[in-house]
C-alpha positions as CSV (number, residue, x, y, z in Angstrom):
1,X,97.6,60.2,102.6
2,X,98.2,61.6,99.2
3,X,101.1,60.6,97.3
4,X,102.2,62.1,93.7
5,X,103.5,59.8,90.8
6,X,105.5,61.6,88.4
7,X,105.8,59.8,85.1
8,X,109.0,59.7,84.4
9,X,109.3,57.4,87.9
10,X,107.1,54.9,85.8
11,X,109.2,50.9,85.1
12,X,109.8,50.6,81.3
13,X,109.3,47.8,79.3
14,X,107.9,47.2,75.7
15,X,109.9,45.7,72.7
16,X,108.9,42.6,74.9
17,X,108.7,39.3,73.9
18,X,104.6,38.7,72.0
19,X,104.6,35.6,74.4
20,X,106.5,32.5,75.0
21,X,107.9,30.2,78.6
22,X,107.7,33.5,80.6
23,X,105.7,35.6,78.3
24,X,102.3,37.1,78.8
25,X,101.7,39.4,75.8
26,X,102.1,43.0,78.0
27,X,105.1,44.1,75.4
28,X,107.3,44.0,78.8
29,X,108.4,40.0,78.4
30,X,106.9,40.2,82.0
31,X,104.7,37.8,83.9
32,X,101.8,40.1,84.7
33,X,101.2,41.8,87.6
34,X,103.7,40.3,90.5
35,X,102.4,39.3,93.4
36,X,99.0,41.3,92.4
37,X,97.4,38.7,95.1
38,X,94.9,36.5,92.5
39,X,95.0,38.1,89.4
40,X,96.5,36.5,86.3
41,X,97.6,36.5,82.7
42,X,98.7,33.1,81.5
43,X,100.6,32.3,78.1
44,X,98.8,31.8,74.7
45,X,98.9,28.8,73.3
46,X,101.6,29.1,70.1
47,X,103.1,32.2,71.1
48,X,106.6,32.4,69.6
49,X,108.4,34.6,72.1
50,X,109.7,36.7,69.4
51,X,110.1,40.4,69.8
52,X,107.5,42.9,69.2
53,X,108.9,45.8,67.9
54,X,107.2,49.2,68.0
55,X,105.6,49.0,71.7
56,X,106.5,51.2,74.7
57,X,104.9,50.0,77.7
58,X,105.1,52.3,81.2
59,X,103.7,50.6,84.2
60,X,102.7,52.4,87.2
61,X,103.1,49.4,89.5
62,X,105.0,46.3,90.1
63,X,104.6,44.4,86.6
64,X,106.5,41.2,85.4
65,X,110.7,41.8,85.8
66,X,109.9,45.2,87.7
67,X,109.5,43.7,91.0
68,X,108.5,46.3,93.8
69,X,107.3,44.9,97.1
70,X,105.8,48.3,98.2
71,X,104.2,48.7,94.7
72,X,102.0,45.8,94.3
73,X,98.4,47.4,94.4
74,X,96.9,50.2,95.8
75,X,93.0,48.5,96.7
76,X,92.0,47.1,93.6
77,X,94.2,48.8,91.4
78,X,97.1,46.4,90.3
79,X,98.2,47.7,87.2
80,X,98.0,51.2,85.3
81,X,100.1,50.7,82.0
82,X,100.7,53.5,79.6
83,X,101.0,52.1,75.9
84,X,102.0,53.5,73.2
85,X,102.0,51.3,69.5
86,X,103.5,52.4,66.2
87,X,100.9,51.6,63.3
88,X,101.2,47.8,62.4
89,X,102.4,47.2,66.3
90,X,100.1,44.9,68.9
91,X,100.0,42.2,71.5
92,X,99.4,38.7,70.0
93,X,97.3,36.2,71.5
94,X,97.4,36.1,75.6
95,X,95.0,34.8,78.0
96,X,94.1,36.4,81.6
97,X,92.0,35.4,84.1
98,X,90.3,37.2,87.4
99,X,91.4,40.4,86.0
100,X,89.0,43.4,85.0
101,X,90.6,45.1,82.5
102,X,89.6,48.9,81.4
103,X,91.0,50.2,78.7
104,X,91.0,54.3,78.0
105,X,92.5,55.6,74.3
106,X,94.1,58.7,74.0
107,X,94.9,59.1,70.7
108,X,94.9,56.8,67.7
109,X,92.5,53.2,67.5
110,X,92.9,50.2,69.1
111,X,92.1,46.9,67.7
112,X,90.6,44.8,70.3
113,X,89.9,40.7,69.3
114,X,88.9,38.1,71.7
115,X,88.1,34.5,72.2
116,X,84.5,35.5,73.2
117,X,83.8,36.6,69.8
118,X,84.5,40.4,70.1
119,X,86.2,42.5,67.7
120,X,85.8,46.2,68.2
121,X,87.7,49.6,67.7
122,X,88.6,51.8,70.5
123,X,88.8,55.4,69.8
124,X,89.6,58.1,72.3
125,X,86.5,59.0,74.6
126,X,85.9,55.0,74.4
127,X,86.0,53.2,77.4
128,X,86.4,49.3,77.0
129,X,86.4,46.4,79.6
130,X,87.2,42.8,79.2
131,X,85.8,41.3,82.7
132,X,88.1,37.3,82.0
133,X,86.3,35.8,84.5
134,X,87.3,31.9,84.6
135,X,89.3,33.0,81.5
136,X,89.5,34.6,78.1
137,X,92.2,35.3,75.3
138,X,92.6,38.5,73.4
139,X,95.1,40.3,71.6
140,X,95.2,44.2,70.7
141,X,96.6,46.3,68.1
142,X,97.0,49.3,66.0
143,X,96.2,48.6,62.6
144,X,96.0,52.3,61.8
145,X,98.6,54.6,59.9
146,X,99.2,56.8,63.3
147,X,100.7,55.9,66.6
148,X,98.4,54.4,69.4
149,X,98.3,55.3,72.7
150,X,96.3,54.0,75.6
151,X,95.9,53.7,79.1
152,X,95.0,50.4,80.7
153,X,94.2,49.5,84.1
154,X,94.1,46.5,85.8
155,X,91.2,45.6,89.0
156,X,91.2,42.5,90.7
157,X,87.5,41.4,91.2
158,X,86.1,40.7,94.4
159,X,85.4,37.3,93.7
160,X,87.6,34.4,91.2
161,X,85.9,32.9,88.5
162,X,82.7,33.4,86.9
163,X,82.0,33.9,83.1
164,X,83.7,36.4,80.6
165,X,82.7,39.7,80.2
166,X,82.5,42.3,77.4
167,X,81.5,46.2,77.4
168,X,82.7,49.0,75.6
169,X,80.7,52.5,75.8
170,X,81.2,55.3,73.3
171,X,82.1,58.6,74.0
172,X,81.6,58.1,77.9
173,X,80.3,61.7,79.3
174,X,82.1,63.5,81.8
175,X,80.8,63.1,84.8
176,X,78.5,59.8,83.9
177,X,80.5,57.2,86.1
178,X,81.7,53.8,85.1
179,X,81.2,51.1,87.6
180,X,83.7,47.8,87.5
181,X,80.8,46.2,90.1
182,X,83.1,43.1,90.1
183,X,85.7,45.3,91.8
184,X,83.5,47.8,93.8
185,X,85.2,49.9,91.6
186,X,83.8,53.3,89.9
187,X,85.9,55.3,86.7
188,X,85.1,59.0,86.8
189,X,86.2,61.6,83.4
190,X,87.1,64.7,84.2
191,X,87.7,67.4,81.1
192,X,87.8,70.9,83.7
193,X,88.6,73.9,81.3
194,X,91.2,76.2,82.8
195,X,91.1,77.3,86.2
196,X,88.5,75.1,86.8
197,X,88.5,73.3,90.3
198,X,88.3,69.3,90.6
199,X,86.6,67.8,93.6
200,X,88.3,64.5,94.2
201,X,85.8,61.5,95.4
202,X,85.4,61.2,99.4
203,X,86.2,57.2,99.0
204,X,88.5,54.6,100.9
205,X,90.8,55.5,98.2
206,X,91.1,57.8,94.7
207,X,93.5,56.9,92.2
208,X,94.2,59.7,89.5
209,X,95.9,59.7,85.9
210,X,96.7,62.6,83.9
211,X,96.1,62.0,80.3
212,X,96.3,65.8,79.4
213,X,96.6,69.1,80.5
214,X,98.5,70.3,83.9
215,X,96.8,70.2,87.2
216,X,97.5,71.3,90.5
217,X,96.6,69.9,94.1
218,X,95.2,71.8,95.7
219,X,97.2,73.2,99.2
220,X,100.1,71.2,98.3
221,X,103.4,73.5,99.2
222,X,101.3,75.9,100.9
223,X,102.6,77.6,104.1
224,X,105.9,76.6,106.0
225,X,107.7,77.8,103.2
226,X,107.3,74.6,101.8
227,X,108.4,74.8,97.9
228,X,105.1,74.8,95.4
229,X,104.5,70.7,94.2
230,X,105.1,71.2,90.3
231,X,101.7,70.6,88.3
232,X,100.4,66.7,87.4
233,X,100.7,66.7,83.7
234,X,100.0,63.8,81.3
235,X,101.6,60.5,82.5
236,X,101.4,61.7,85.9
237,X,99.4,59.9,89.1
238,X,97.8,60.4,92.4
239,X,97.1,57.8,94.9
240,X,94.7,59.5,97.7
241,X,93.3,58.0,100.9
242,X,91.5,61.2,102.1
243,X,89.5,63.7,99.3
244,X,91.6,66.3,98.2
245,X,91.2,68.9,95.3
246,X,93.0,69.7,91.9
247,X,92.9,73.1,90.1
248,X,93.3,73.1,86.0
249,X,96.4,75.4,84.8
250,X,94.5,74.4,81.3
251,X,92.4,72.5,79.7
252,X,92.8,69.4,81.0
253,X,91.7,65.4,81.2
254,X,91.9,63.1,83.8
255,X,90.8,59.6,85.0
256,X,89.6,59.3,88.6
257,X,89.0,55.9,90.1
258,X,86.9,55.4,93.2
259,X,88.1,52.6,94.7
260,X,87.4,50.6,97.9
């Protein structure tokens, strides 16, 4: 199975409520995941539930007031949320449990603060994850002059509880993967120049996001007559069950989870 994304098919939220009875801090006045099957983000303590201006949220699943039934997950995988901050903009306070959360930055900083003790900056080629565990509370923001954006994805571990975790890595290296071991989970960067061929993992399952570039996938269209599949460019996803192959139109960059 291989099934395209397109970007623009993405649920939009942000300008969301910073918390409150129904809040959970996303930017989307949403609930979290729905029905993400044990995963959860639970209201901060002395959020306000007033409006967060600046944020533009775009979730790739079922997320809060976007309920889809046959959009809930895809293994692991229970959210992939595109955000994008104007400078000043961020998520107060909110608290999540049995969630690994990755977080990728694409341009701009990200101000990460948690109840663990962590405060960190995220810059692009950072790759961040807050394992909650039991639970943990954290809030992000953009506290530079220049607009944020930022990928963030969403694993459900493979088992509840346990204590808070905290890793960020700087400037991961293509091709040096990042394992979520609490999710069986492994993050692969890709950078191929142009023309250059991606070999997609042989896994249960591969889930791909475009955060530059143009690709194409590789047979897609071909013979039959069938009309060409446009390229994958940034924003765009692909949900695989069986290994497939891109080709770069141009430089390009893209994250590539191995999931079970």
């Amino acid at each position: 199975m291989s099934e395209v994304w397109r970007a623009e098919a993405r649920y939009r939220g942000g300008d969301g409520v910073t918390g409150g009875e129904d809040g959970d801090g996303t930017g989307d006045g949403g609930a979290g995941p729905a029905g993400a099957g044990g995963a959860a983000t639970e209201t901060a303590g002395g959020a306000t539930g007033e409006a967060a201006p600046g944020i533009v949220t775009l979730h790739a699943f079922s997320f809060g007031r976007f309920y889809d039934p046959d959009n809930l997950r895809f293994g692991p995988l229970i959210a992939c949320n595109e955000e994008r901050l104007a400078p000043g903009a961020g998520f107060a306070a909110h608290r999540h449990r049995d969630t690994e959360i990755v977080t990728w930055v694409v341009e701009g900083e990200l101000t990460h603060r948690d109840s663990a003790g962590h405060t960190t900056v995220v810059r692009p080629g950072d790759v961040q994850r807050l394992g909650a565990g039991s639970g943990v509370e954290h809030e992000e923001r953009n506290d530079g002059d220049r607009t944020l954006v930022f990928v963030q994805m969403w694993l459900t571990p493979r088992e509840p509880g346990g204590e808070p975790e905290y890793e960020i890595v700087r400037g991961l290296a293509e091709r040096t993967p990042f394992a979520v071991e609490r999710s069986g989970a492994v993050l692969h960067l890709r950078r191929p120049a142009a023309g250059a061929r991606v070999a997609l993992p042989d896994a249960p399952r591969s889930y791909v996001h475009v955060t530059a570039g143009a690709l194409r996938l590789d047979g897609a269209g071909d013979g039959g007559g069938a009309p060409a599949e446009p390229p994958l460019t940034p924003g765009d996803a692909l949900r695989l069950t069986a290994p497939r192959s891109l080709t770069a139109e141009e430089p390009s960059e893209l994250l590539v989870w191995e999931l079970p």
